[in-house]
N, C-alpha and C positions, 0 to 999 in steps of 0.2 A: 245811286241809281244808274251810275253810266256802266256797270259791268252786270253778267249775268250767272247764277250758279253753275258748277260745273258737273258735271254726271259725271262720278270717278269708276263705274261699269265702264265707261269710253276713254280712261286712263291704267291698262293694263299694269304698268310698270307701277304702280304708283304701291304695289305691295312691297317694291323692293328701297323704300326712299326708307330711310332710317328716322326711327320715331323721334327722335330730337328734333326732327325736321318739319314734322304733322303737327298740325294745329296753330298756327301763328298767331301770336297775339293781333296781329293788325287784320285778320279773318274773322268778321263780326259774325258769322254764320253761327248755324246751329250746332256741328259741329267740329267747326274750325276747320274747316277745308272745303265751304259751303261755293268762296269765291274764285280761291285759290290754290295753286298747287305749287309746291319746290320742284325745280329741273335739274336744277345745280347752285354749289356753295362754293367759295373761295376765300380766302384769307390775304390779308395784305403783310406786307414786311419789306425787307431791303433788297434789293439786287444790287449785286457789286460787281467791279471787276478785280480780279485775284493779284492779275501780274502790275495793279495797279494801287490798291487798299492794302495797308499794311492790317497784317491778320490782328495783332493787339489792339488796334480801334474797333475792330467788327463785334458786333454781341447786340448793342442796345440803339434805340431812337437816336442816340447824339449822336452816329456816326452822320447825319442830316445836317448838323450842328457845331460840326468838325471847321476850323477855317483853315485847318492842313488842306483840308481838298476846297476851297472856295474855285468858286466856275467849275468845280465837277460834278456836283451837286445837282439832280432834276427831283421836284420837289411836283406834287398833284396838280392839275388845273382845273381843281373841282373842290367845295369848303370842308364837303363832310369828310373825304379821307385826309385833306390836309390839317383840315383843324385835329381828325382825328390820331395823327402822328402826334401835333405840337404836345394833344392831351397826355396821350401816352408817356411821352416823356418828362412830362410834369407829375406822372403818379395819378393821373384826375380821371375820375372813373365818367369814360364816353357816355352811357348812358343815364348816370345822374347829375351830370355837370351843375352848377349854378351858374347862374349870371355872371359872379365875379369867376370862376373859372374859366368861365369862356372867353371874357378880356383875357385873363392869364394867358390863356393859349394864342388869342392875339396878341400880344405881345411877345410873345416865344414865337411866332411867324413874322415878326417885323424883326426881329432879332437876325430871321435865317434869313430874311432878303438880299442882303448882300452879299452873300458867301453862293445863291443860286444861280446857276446858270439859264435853268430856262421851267416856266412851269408847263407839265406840256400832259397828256394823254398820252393819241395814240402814237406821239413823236418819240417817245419814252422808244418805240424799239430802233427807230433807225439810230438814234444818239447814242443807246447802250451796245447793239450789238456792230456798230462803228470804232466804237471806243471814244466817240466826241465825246462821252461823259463817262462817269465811272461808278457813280453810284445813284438811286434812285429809289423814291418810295412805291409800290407795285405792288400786283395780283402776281401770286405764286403758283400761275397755274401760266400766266406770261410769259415766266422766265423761262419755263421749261422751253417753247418755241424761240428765244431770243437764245438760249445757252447752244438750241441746235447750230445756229447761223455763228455764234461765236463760242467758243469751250471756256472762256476764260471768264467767263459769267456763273454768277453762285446764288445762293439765294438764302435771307436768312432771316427766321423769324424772333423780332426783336426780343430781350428779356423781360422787357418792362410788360410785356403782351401787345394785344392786338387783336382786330375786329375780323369777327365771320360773317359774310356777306352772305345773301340770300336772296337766288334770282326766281320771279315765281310767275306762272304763265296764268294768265286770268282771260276770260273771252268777253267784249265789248255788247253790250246789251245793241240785240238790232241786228249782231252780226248773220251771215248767211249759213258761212262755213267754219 
């Protein structure tokens, strides 16, 4: 009850959002785009740095997990993408996990704590495109702004896979405008 339908006559663009993106499970409307709407989408994966990451570690989640690079290491400061890296690299499917998978993956993040340097957001750009760190778990849409400020930044989406995020604009019951 704290949000209000959205009148998608008053969301022009909304013919150009690609159909994988209409209809959200989590939009209990009528028909799934009653609350909400998709703006934009992004993907998580690895930011490196080139003249820093030997290319033979790069491909998968362990490159997170590496103690070649221990203190190069910036890992998320936030549970869902962190946990959702540890999953990843365990094989454990993010959106069916079980209980005991989700220790699993806590465990696989106590594992990485001592090889991290720092768990951080939006610190993630001054430490990469500095070079105080060298590799980091991120949005792929980040890098490209950190790769401007530094060239020696890459970006790469792990083998094991990885989460597609879904930002969506909804308007607050009561609002004016």
């Amino acid at each position: 009850g704290l949000i209000q339908p959205i009148n998608l006559e008053n969301v022009p663009n909304y013919q150009y959002i690609k159909d994988d993106f209409k209809h959200p499970f989590y939009d209990t409307g009528a028909d799934g785009n009653t609350y909400s709407v998709m703006y934009t989408y992004g993907i998580v994966g690895i930011i490196y740095n080139t003249e820093k990451v030997d290319e033979e570690d790069i491909g998968g989640w362990d490159l997170l997990w590496n103690e070649k690079y221990k203190g190069q290491i910036l890992q998320f400061n936030n549970p869902r993408d962190a946990f959702g890296t540890a999953m990843y690299s365990l094989g454990i499917d993010v959106n069916n996990a079980t209980e005991e998978e989700w220790r699993m993956a806590l465990d696989e993040l106590r594992k990485q704590k001592p090889i991290v340097q720092s768990y951080v957001m939006d610190e993630v750009y001054n430490k990469m495109e500095s070079g105080e760190a060298w590799i980091a778990a991120y949005y792929a849409g980040d890098c490209i702004g950190m790769a401007e400020n530094n060239p020696d930044l890459a970006f790469v989406y792990p083998k094991e896979g990885t989460n597609i995020f879904v930002d969506s604009i909804c308007i607050p019951k009561g609002c004016q405008n």
